[in-house]
N, C-alpha and C positions, 0 to 999 in steps of 0.2 A: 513181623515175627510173632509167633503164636506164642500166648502165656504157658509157660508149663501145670499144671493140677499143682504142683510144689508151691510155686512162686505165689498163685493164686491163695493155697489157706495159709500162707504166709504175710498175706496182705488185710487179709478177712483178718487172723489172730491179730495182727497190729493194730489194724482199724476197728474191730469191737474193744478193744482194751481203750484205746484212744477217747471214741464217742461214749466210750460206757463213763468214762471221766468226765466228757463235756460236758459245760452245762447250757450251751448253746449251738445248733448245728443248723445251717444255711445252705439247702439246695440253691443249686444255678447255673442258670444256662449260659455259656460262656462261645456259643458260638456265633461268630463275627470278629474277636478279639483274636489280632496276629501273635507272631510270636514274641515280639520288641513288646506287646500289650500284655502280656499273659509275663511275662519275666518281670517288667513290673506289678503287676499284681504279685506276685510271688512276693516278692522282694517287699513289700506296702506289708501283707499278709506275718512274714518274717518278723519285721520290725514290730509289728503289733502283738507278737505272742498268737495269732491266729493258723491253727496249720490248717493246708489248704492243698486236698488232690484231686484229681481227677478219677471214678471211680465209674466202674459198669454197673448197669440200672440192675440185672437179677445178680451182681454181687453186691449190692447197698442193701435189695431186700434180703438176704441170706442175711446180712450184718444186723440189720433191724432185728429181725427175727431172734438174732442171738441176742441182743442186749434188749429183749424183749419192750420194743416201741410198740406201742394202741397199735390194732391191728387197723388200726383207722383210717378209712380211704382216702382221707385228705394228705397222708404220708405217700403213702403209694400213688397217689395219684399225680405226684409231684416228679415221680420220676418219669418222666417220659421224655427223653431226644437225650441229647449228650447234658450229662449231670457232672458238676463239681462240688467237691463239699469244704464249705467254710467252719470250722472248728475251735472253741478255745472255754476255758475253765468258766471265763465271765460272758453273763447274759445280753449285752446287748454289743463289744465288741466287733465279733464278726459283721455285723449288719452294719454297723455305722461305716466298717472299713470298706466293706462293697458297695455304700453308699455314695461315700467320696470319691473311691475311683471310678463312680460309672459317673459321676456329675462331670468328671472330668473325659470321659471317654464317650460320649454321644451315648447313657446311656447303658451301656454295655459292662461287665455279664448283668443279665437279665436276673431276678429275684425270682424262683418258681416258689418260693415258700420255705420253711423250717420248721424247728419245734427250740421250744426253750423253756427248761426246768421239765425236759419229760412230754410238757402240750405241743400239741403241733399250731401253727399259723401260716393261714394263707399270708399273700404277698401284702396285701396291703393291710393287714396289720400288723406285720412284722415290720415294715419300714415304718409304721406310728413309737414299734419300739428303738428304734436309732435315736429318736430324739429323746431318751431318756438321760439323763445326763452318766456317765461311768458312775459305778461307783465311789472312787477317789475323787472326782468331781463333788459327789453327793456328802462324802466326811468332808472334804475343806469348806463346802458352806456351810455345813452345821459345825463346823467348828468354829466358823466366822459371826454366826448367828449365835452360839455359847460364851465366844469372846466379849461380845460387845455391849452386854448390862455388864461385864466386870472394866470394862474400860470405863464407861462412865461412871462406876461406881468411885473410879483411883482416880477419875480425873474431879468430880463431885469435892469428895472426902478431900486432894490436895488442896483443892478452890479455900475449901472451911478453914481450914490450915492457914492457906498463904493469908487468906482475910483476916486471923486473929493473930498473924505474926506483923502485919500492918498496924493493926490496933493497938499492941504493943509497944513498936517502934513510933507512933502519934502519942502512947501517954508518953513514952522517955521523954521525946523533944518535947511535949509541952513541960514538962517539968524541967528540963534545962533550960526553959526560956524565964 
């Protein structure tokens, strides 16, 4: 069934408003994945806060164009054969979530490349960004690594403590003996 001209800048106005917010977006190639593969992608995609559609190659460039991406051939160049796009507010989500499901699926959807904060990146330094750790990941070690001169500082300071409350308790009893 043919898209209507309606449906289509109805999709474009969603999708530039959407990507104009991301601050991460992940072309890919998603052909070989059935459809039991492609509902769980969805569903992985869902639960991570990452949206994720399928989109026509000269409707992605119309979209770039409006949310003015580098005219830069490594964008464009990315689209070519059936393109899906991985989306979300944080920088290296999407990638790690297409990561996990292709370790698990032989592979598959394939990485053609993204852009993140605005740059674009071929594929294989975009999967070097999965392994960055989330950023929630990155506050609870620094706040593990803030924590831990103030734990040894309470655990220090109580030692001093309990040692002259010993010393204490040795003058009492030698003077009751």
């Amino acid at each position: 069934m043919a898209v209507s001209r309606k449906q289509k800048e109805k999709v474009i106005a969603t999708l530039i408003d959407e990507l104009g917010r991301a601050k991460s977006v992940v072309l890919t190639d998603f052909t070989g994945i059935d459809v039991a593969g492609m509902t769980d992608l969805r569903v992985l995609m869902r639960e991570n806060d990452v949206g994720f559609t399928v989109v026509k190659n000269t409707l992605l460039r119309r979209i770039f164009s409006e949310i003015e991406v580098d005219g830069d051939q490594d964008v464009y160049g990315m689209m070519e054969g059936p393109t899906a796009l991985a989306y979300s507010g944080d920088e290296v989500t999407p990638i790690k979530v297409i990561r996990k499901f292709a370790e698990d699926h032989d592979g598959l959807p394939q990485v053609k490349g993204g852009m993140v904060s605005g740059q674009s990146y071929e594929t294989s330094k975009l999967l070097k960004l999965a392994d960055i750790p989330s950023r929630d990941e990155l506050l609870a070690k620094f706040m593990g690594s803030a924590r831990s001169p103030l734990q040894g500082f309470v655990s220090v300071s109580s030692g001093i403590i309990r040692k002259f409350f010993y010393v204490l308790n040795a003058v009492r009893e030698s003077r009751e003996n």
